[in-house]
C-alpha positions as CSV (number, residue, x, y, z in Angstrom):
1,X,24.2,30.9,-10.9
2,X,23.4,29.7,-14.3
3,X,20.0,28.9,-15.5
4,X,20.3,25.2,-15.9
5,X,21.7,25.0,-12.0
6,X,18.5,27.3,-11.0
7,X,16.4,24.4,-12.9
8,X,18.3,21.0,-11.5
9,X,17.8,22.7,-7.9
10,X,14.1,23.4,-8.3
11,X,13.7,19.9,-9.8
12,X,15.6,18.1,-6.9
13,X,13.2,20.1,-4.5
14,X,10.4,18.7,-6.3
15,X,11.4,15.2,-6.4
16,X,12.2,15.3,-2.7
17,X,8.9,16.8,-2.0
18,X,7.3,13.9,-3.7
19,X,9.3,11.3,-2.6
20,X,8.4,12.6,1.3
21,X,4.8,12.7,-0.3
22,X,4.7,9.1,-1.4
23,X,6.8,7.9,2.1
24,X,3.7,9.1,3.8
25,X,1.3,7.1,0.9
26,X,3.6,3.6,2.4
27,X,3.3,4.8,6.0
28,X,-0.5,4.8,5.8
29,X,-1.0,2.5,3.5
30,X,-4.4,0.1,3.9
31,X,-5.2,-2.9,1.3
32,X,-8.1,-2.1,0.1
33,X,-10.5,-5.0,1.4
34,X,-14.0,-5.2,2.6
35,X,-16.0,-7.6,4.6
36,X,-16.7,-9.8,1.1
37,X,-13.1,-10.0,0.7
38,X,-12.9,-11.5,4.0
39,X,-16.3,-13.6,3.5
40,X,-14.7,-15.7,0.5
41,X,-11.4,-16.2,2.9
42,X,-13.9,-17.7,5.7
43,X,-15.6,-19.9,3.0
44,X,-12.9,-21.3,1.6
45,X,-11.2,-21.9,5.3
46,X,-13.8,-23.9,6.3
47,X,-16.6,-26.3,4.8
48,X,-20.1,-25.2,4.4
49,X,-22.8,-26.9,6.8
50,X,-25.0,-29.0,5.0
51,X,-28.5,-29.5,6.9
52,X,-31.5,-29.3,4.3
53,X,-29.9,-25.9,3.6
54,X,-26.1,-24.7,3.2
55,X,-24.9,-22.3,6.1
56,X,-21.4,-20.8,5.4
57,X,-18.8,-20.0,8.2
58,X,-19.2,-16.6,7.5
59,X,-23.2,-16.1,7.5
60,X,-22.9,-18.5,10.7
61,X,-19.9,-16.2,12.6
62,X,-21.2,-12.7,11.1
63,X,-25.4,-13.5,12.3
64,X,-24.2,-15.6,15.5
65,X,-21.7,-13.6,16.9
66,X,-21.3,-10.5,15.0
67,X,-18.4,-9.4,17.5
68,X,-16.3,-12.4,17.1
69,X,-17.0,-11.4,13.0
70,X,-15.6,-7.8,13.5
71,X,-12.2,-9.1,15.4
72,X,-11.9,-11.6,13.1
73,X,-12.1,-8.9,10.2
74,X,-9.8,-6.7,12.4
75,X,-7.4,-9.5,12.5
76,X,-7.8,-10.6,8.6
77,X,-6.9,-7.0,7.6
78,X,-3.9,-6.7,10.1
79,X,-2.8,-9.8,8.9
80,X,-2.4,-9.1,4.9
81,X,1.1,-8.5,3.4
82,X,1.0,-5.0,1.5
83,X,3.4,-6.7,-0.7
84,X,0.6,-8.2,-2.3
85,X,-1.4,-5.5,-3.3
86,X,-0.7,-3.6,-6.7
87,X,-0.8,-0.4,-5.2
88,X,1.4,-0.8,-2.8
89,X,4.3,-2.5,-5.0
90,X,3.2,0.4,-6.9
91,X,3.7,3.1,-4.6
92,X,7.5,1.6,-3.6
93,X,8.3,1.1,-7.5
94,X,7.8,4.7,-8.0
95,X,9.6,5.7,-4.6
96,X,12.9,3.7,-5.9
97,X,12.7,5.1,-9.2
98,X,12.2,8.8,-7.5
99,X,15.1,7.7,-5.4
100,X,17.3,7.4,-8.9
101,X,16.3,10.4,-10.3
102,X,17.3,12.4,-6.9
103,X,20.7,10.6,-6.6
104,X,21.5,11.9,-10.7
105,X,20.0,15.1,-10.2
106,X,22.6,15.6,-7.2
107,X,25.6,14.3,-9.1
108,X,24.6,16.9,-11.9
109,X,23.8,19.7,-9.4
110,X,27.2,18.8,-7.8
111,X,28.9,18.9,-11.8
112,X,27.3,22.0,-12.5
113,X,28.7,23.7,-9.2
114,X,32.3,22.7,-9.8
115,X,32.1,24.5,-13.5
């Protein structure tokens, strides 16, 4: 086996083992958001009281029932589109270009072999 076929082998193992590495990054992926992120959404949904003093929907829903706040937060984070996060598109950019490199590391693996 010549030295360059030795080298295009150990390099498609690597690339697979990353691209099984960042598979499991998408699988588990979380947006990174926290309970100000989801604060703002609440202000913004819905007006702020006005009574001598402003009370927003959040401080009203998080100090009156702070249950209701927590499921709400649940469901706000359940319901965001990784697609919007840079991480994420970053994550699956890198996956498809890992995907090219695998696919022309086999067709010269497969070249190499039929020398």
């Amino acid at each position: 086996m010549s030295k360059e076929l030795s080298n295009k082998r150990q390099e498609l193992e690597m690339a697979r083992a990353r691209l099984k590495e960042l598979a499991r990054d998408l699988d588990i992926f979380e947006p990174d958001v926290d309970e100000l992120d989801y604060d703002e959404w609440l202000d913004e949904l819905y007006e702020p009281y006005e009574c001598g003093v402003t009370i927003y929907a959040s401080d009203a829903l998080k100090n009156c029932d702070p249950i209701a706040y927590r499921c709400g937060f649940n469901d706000y984070i359940n319901s965001l589109d990784p697609e919007d996060f840079e991480e994420y598109r970053d994550i699956k950019e890198e996956i498809d270009e890992l995907e090219s490199d695998i696919f022309d590391l086999e067709q010269e693996i497969e070249e190499l072999e039929a020398e």
